[in-house]
N, C-alpha and C positions, 0 to 999 in steps of 0.2 A: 478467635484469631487475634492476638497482639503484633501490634508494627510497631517497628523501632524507628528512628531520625536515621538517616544515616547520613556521615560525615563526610561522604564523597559530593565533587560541585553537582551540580544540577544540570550542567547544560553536557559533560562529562557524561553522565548516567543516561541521559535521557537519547544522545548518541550510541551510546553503547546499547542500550536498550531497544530502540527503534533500529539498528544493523539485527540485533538476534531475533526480532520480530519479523525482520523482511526472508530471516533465514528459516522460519515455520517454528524457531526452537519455544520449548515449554514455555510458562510462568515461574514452573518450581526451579528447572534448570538456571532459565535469568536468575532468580532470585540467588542459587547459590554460588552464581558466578559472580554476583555484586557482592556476597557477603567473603567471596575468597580477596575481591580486590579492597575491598574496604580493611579487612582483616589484616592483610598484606600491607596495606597503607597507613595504618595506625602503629604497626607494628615495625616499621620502618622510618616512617616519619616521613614518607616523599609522598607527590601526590601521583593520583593518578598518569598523568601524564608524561611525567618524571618515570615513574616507575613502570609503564605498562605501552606509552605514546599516545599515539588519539584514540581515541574506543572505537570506530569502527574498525580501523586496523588492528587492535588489539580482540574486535568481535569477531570479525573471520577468520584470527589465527588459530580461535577458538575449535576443538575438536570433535562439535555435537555432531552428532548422523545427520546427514539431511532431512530436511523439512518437506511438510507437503508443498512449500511455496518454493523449492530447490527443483522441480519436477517442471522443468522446461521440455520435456520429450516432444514429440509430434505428436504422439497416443493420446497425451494429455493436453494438449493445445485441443485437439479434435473432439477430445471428451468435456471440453470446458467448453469451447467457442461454437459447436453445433448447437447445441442446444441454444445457447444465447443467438446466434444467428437465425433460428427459426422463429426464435422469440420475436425476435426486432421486425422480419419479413410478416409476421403475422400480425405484430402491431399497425406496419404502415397498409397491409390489407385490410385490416377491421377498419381505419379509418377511411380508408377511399371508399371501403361498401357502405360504410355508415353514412357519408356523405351525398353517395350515390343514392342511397333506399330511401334518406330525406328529404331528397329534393326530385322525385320521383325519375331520376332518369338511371342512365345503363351505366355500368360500372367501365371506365374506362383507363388506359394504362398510358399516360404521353408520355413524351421524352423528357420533358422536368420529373415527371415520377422517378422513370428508371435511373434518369442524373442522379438525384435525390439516394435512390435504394445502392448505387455503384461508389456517390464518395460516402455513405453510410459506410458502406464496407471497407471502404478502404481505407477509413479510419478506426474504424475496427481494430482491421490487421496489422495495421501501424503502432495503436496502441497496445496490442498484445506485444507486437512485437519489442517495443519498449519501455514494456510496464516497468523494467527494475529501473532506468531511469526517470522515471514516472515518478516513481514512489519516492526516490530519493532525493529529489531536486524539493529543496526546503526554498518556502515562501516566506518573507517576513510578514508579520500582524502587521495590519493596516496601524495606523495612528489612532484611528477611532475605537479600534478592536484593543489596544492597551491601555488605553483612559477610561474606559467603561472598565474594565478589571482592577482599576487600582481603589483603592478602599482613601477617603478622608483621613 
């Protein structure tokens, strides 16, 4: 496989990039949708932005099929979150009986447990339910995390 430079900004791409990733679209797709804007922006002389506006708005004007990460239904909510939900209830059971078998007494269930397993859930569902602004609310690198990357 050969990679080229490519001549569009970076922080341009990598926007446009990370919108068609939150959209389930391919590798190959990205790829030839940078190589139309790049194409388009050499051959015009503007830049991206100029010519296309911010790349996420220019990524969802985009016309790919929907993605597996497009599939917000209920069906899929249920088929995604049950299984992680038994997951979790059986994690904080393994620990309470582990705890319990330890130290030789009965397995018992208080009301900090079930506190405990009810805001479990309910940030759960919270964050299901706002994963896409989840995913999209950009963090800046600590100061320490950019000085450790930068080379002498």
């Amino acid at each position: 496989m050969t990679t080229t430079r490519s001549t569009l900004p970076k922080k341009w791409t990598e926007d446009f990039v990370v919108e068609l990733r939150l959209r389930g679209v391919t590798g190959r797709d990205i790829g030839d949708a940078l190589k139309h804007v790049e194409s388009y922006c050499q051959d015009s002389g503007e830049s991206p932005d100029e010519a296309f506006g911010p790349a996420p708005d220019y990524a969802r004007s985009l016309p790919f099929a929907p993605g597996r990460l497009d599939d917000v239904s209920a069906g899929r909510m249920i088929r995604v979150g049950v299984p992680s939900f038994i997951g979790l209830v059986g994690m904080l059971l393994t620990l309470t009986t582990v705890d319990a078998w330890r130290s030789g007494g009965e397995v018992s269930f208080t009301s900090g447990w079930l506190v405990l397993l009810a805001v479990t859930v309910a940030l759960s569902v919270a964050a299901a339910a706002w994963l896409d602004a989840i995913a999209r609310h950009r963090v800046p690198a600590a100061s320490w995390a950019r000085r450790s990357t930068e080379r002498p």
